[in-house]
Jmol script that loads the backbone (N, CA, C; Angstrom):
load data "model"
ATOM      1  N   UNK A   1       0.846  -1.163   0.000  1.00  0.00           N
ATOM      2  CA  UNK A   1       0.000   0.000   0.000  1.00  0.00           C
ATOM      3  C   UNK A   1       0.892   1.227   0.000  1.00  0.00           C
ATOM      4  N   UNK A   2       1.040   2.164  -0.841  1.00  0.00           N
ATOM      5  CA  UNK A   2       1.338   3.597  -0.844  1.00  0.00           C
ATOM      6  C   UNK A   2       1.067   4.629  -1.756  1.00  0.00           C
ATOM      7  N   UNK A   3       1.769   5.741  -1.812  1.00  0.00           N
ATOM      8  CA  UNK A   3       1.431   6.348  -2.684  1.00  0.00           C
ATOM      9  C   UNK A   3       2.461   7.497  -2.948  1.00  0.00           C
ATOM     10  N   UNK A   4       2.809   8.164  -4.365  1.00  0.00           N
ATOM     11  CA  UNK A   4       3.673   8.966  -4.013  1.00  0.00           C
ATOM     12  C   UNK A   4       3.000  10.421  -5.140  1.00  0.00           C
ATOM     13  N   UNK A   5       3.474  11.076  -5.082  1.00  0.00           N
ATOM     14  CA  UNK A   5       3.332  12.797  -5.688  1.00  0.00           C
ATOM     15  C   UNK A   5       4.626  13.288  -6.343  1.00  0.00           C
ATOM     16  N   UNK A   6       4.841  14.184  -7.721  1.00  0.00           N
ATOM     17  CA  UNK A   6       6.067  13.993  -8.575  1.00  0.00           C
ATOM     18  C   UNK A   6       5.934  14.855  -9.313  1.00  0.00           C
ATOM     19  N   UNK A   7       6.882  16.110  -9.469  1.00  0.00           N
ATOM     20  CA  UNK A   7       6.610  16.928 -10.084  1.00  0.00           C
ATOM     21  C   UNK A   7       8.132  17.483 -10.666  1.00  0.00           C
ATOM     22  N   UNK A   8       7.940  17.597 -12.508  1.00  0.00           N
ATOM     23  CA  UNK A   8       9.449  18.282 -12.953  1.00  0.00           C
ATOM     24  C   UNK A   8       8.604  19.160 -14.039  1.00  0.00           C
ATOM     25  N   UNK A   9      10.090  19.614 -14.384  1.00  0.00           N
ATOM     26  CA  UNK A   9       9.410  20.768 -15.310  1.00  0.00           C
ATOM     27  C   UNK A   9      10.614  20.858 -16.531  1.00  0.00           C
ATOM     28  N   UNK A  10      10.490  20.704 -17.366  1.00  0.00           N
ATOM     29  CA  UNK A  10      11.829  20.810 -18.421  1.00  0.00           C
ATOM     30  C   UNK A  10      12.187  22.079 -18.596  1.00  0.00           C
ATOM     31  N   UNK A  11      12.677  22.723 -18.474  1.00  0.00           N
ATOM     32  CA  UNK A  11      13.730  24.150 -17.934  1.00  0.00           C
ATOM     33  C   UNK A  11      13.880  24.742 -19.527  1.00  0.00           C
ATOM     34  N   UNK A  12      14.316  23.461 -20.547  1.00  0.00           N
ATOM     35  CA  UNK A  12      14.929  23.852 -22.188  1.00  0.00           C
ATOM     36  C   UNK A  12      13.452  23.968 -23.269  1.00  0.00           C
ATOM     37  N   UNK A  13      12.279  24.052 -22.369  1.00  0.00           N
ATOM     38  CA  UNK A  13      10.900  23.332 -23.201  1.00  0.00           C
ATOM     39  C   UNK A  13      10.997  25.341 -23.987  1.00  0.00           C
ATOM     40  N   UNK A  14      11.237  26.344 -23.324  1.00  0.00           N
ATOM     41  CA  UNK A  14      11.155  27.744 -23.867  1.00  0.00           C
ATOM     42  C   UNK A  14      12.324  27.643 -24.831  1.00  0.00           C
ATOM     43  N   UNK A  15      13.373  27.232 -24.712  1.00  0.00           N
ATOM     44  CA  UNK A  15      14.430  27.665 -25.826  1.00  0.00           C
ATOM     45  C   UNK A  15      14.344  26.674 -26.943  1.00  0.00           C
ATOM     46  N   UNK A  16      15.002  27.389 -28.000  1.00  0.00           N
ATOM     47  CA  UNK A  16      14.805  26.423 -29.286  1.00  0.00           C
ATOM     48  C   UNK A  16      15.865  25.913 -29.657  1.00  0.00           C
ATOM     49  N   UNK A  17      15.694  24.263 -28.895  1.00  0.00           N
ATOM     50  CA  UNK A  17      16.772  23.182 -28.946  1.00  0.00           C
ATOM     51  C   UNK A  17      15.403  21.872 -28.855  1.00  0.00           C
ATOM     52  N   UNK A  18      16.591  20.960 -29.047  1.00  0.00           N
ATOM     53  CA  UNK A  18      16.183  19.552 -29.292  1.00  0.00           C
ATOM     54  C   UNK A  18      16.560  19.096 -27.696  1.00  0.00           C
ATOM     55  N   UNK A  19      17.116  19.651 -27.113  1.00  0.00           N
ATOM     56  CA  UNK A  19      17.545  19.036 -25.849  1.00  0.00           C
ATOM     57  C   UNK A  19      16.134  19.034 -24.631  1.00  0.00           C
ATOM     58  N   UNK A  20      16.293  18.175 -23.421  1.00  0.00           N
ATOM     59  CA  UNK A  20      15.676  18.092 -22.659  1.00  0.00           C
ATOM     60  C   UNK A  20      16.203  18.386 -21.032  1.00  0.00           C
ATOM     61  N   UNK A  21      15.933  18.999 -20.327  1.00  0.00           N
ATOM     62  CA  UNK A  21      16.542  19.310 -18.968  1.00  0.00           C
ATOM     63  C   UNK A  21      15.349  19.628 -18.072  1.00  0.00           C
ATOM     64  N   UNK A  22      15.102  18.132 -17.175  1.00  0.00           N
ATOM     65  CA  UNK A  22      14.024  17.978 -16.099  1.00  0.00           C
ATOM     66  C   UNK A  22      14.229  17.765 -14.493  1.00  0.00           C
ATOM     67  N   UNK A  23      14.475  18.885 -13.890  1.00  0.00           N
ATOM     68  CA  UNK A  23      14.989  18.640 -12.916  1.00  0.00           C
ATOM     69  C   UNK A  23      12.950  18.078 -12.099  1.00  0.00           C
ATOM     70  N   UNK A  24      13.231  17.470 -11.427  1.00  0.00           N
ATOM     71  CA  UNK A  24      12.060  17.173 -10.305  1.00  0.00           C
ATOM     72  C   UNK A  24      12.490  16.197  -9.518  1.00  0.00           C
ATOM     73  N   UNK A  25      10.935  16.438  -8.630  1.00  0.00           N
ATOM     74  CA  UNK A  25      11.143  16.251  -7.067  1.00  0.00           C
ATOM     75  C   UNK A  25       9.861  15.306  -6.536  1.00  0.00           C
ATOM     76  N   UNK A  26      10.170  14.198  -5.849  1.00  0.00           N
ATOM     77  CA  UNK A  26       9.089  13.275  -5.982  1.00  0.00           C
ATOM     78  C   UNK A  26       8.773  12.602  -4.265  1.00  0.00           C
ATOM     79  N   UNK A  27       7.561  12.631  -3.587  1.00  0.00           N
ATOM     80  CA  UNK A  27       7.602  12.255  -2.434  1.00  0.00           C
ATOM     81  C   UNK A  27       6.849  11.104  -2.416  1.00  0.00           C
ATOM     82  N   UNK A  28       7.252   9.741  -2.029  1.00  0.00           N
ATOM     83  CA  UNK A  28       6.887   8.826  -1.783  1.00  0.00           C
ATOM     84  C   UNK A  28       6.335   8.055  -0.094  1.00  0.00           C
ATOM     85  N   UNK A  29       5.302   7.766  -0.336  1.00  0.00           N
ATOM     86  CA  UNK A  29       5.234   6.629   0.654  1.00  0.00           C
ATOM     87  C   UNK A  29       4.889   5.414   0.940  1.00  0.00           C
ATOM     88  N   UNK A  30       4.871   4.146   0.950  1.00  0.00           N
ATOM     89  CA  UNK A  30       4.560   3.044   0.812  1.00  0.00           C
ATOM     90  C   UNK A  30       5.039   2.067   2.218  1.00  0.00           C
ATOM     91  N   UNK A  31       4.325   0.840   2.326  1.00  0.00           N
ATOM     92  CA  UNK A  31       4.013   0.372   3.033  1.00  0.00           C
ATOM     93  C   UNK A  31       4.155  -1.156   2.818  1.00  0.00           C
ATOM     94  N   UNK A  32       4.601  -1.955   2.928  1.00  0.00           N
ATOM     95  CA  UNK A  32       5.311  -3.315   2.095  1.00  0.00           C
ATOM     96  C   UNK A  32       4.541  -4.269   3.100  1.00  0.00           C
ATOM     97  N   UNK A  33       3.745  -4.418   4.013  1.00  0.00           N
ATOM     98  CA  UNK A  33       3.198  -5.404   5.439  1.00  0.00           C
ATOM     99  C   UNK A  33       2.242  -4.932   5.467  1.00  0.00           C
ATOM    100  N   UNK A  34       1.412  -4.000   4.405  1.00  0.00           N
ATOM    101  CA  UNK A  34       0.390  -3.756   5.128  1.00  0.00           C
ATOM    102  C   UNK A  34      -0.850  -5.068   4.825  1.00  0.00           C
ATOM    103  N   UNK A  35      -1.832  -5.195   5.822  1.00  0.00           N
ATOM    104  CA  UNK A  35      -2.598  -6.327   5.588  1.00  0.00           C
ATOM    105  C   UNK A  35      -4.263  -5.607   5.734  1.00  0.00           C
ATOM    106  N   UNK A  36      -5.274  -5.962   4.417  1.00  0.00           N
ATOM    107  CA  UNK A  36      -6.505  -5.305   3.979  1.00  0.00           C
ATOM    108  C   UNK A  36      -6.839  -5.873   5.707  1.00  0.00           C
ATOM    109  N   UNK A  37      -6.730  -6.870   6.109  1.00  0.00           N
ATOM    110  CA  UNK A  37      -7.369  -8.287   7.042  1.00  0.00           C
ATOM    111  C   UNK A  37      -7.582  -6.954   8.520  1.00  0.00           C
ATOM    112  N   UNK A  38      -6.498  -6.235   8.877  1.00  0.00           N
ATOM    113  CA  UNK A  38      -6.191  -5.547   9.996  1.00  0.00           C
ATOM    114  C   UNK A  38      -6.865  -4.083   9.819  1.00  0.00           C
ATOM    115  N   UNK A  39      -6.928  -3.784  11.027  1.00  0.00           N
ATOM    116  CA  UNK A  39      -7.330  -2.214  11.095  1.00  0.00           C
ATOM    117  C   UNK A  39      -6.589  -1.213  10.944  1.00  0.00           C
ATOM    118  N   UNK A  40      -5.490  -1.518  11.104  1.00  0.00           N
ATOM    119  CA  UNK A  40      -4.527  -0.207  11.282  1.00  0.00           C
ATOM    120  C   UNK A  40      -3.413  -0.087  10.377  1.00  0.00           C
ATOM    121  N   UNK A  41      -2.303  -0.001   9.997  1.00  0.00           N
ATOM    122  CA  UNK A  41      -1.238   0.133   9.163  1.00  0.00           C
ATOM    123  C   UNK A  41      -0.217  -0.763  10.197  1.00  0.00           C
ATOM    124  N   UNK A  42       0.311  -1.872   9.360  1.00  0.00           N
ATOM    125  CA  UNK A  42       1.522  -2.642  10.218  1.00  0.00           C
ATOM    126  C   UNK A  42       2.822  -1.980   9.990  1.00  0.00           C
ATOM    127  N   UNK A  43       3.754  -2.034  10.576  1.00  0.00           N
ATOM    128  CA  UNK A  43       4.852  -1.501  10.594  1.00  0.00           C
ATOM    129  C   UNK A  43       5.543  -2.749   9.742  1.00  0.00           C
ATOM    130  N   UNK A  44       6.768  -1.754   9.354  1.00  0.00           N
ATOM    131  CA  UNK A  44       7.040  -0.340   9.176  1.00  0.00           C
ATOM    132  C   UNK A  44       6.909   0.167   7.752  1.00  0.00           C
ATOM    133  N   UNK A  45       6.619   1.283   7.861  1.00  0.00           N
ATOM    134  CA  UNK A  45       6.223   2.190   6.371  1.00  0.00           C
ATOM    135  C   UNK A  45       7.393   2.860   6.110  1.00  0.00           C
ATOM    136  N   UNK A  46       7.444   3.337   5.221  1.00  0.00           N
ATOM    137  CA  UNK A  46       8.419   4.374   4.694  1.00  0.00           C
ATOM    138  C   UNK A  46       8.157   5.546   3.797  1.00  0.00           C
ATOM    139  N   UNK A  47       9.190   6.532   4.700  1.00  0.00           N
ATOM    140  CA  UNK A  47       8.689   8.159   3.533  1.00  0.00           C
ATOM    141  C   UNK A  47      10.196   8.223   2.679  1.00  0.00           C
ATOM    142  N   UNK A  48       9.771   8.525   1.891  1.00  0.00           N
ATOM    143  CA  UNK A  48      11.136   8.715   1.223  1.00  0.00           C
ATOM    144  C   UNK A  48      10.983  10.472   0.619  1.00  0.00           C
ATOM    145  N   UNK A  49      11.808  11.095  -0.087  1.00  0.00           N
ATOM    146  CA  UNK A  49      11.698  12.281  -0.668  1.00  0.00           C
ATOM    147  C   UNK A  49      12.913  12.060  -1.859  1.00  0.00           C
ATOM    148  N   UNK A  50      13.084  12.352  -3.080  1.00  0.00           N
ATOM    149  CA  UNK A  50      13.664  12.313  -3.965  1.00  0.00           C
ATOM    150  C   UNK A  50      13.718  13.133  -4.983  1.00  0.00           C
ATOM    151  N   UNK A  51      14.954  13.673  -5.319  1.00  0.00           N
ATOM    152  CA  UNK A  51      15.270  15.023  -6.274  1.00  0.00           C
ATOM    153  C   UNK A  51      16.340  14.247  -6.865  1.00  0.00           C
ATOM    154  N   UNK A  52      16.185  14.804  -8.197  1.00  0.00           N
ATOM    155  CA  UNK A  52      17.038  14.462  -9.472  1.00  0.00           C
ATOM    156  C   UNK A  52      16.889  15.566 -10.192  1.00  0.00           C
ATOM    157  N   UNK A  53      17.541  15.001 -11.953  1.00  0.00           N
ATOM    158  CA  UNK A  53      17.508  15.785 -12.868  1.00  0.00           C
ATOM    159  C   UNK A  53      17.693  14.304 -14.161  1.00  0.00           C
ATOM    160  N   UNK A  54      17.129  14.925 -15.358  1.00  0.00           N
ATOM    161  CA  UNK A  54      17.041  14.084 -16.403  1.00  0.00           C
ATOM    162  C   UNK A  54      17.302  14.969 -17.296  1.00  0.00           C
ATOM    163  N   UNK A  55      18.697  14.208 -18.484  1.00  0.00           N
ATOM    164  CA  UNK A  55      19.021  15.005 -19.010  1.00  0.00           C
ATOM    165  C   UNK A  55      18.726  14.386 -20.347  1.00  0.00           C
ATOM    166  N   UNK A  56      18.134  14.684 -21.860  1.00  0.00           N
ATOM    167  CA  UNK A  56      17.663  14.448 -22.964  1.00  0.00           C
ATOM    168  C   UNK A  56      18.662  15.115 -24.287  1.00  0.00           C
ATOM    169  N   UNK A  57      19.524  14.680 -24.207  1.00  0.00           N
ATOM    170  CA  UNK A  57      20.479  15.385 -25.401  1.00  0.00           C
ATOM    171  C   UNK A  57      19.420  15.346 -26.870  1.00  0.00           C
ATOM    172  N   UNK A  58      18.559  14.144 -26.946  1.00  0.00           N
ATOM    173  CA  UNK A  58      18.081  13.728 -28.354  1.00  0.00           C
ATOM    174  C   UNK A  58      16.896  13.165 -27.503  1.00  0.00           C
ATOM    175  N   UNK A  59      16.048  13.140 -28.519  1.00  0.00           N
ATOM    176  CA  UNK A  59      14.519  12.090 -27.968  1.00  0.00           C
ATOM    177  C   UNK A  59      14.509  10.841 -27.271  1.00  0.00           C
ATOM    178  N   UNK A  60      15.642   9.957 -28.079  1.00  0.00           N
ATOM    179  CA  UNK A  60      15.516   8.748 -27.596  1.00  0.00           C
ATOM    180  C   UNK A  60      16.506   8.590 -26.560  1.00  0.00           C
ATOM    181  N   UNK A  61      17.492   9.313 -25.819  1.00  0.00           N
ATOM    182  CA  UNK A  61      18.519   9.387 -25.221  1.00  0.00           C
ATOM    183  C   UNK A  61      18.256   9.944 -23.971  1.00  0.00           C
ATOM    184  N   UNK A  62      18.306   9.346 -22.880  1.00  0.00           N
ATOM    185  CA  UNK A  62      17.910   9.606 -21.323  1.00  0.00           C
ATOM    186  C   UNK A  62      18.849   9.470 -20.330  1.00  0.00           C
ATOM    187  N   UNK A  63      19.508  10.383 -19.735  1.00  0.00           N
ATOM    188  CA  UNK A  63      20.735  10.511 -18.639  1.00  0.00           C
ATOM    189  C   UNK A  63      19.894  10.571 -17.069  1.00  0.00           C
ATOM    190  N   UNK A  64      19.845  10.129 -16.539  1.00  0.00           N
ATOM    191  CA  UNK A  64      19.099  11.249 -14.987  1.00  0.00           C
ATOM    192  C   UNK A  64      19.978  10.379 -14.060  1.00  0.00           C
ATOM    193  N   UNK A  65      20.229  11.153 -12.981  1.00  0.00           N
ATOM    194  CA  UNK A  65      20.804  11.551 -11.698  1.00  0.00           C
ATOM    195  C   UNK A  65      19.294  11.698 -10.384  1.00  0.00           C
ATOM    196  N   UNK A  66      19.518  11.028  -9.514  1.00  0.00           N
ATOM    197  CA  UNK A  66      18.494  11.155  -8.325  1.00  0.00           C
ATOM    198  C   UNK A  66      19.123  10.622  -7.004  1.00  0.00           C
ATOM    199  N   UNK A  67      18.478  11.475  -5.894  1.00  0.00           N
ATOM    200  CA  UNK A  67      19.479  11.365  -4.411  1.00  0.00           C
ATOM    201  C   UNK A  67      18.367  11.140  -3.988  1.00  0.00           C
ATOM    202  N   UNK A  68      17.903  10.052  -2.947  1.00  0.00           N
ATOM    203  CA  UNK A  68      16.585   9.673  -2.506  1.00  0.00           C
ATOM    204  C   UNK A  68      16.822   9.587  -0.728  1.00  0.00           C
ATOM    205  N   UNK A  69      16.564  10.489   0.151  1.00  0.00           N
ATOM    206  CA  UNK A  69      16.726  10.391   1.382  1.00  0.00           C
ATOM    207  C   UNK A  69      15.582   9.104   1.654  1.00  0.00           C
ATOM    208  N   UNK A  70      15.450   7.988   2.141  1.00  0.00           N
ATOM    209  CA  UNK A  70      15.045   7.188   2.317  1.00  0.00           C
ATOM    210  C   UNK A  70      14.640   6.841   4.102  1.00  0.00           C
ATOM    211  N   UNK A  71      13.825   7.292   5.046  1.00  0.00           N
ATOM    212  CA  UNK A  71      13.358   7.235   6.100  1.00  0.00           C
ATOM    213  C   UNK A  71      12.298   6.532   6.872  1.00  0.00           C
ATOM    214  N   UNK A  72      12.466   5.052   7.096  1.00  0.00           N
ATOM    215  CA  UNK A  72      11.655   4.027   7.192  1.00  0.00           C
ATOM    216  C   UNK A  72      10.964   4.663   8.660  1.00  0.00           C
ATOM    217  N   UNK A  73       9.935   3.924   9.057  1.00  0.00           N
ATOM    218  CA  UNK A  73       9.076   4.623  10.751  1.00  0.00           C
ATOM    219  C   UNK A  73       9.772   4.037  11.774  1.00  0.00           C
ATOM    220  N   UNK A  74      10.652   2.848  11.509  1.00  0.00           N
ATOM    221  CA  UNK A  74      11.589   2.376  12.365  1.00  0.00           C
ATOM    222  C   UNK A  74      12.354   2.086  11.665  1.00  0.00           C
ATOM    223  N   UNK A  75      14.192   2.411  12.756  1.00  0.00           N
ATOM    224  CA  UNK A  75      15.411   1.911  11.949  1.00  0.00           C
ATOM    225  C   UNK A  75      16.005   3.050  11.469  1.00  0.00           C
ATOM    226  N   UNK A  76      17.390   3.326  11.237  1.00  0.00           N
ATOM    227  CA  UNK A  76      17.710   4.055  10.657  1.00  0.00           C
ATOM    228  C   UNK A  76      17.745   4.408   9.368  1.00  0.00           C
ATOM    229  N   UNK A  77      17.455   5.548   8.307  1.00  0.00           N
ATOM    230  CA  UNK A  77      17.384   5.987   7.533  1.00  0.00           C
ATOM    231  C   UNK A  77      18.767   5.806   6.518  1.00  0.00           C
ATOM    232  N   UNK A  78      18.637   6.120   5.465  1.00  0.00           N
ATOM    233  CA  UNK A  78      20.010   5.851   4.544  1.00  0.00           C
ATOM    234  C   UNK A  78      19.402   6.648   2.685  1.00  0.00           C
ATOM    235  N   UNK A  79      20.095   7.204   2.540  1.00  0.00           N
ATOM    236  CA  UNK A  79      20.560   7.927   1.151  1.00  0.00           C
ATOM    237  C   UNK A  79      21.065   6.900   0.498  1.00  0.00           C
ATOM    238  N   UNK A  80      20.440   7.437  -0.978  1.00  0.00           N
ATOM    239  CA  UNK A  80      21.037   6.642  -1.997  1.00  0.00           C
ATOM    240  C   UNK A  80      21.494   7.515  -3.401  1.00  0.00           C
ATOM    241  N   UNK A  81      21.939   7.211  -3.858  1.00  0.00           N
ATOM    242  CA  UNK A  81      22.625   8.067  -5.287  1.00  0.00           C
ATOM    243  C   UNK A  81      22.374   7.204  -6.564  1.00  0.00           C
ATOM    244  N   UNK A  82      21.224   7.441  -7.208  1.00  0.00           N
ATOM    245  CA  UNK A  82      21.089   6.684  -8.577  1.00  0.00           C
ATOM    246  C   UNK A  82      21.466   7.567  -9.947  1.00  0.00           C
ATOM    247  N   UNK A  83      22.948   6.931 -11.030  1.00  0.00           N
ATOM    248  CA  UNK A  83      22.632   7.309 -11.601  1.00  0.00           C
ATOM    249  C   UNK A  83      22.402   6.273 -13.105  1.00  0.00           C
ATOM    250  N   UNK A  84      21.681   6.960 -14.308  1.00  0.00           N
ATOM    251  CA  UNK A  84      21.249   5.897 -14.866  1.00  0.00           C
ATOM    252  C   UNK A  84      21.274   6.561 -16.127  1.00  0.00           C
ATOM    253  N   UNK A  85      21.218   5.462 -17.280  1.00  0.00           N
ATOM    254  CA  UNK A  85      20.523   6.154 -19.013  1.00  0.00           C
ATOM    255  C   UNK A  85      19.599   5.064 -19.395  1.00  0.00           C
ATOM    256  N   UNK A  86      19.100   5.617 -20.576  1.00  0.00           N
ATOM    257  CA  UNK A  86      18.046   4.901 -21.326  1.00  0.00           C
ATOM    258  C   UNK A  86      18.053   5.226 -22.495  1.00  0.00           C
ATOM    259  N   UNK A  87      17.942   4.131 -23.479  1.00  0.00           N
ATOM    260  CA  UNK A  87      17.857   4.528 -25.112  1.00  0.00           C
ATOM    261  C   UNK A  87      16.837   3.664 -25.664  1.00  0.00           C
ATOM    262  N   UNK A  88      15.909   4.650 -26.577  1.00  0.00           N
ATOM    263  CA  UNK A  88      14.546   4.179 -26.617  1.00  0.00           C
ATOM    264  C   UNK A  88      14.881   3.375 -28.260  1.00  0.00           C
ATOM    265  N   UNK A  89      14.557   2.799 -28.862  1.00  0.00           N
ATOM    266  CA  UNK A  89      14.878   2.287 -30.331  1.00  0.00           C
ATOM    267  C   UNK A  89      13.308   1.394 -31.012  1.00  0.00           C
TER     268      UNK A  89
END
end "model"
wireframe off; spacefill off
backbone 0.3
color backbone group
C-alpha cells in the first residue's frame, strides 16, 4: 500500500533546442506489510523524498541523476545516489 506525488518541469521546453533538462522532485510513501485483514497500518512504512535531474540530449537518449533520502518509521534511515541512461529504439 502507498502512494507517491512527482513533479518536474523541463527548464529547455522555452528555448529552441532539441535538448531536454528535467529537474524534479518526488515524495513517496509506501508500506510493504500492510494487511486489507487488519485495522490499522503494520509496521514499518516508509517516507522517502527524492530530487534528481534528467538530461535528454536527443529524444531517444535519457541521462538522470536522483538522491533519494530514504526514512523508514523504524530503523535508521540511509541515502542513496542513482545514476542511470536509457535509449529508446
Amino acid at each position: 500500500f502507498g502512494a507517491y506525488l512527482e513533479a518536474g518541469y523541463d527548464v529547455l521546453s522555452l528555448a529552441e533546442t532539441d535538448h531536454s533538462l528535467v529537474p524534479f522532485a518526488r515524495f513517496e510513501w509506501y508500506d510493504t506489510t500492510f494487511d486489507e485483514g487488519n485495522t490499522g497500518f503494520n509496521q514499518p512504512s516508509v517516507a522517502s523524498g527524492v530530487f534528481g535531474l534528467t538530461y535528454r540530449p536527443m529524444p531517444q537518449l535519457a541521462i538522470k541523476f536522483d538522491y533519494t533520502l530514504r526514512r523508514p518509521y523504524t530503523g535508521a534511515g540511509e541515502d542513496i545516489v542513482n545514476l542511470g541512461g536509457g535509449w529508446m529504439f
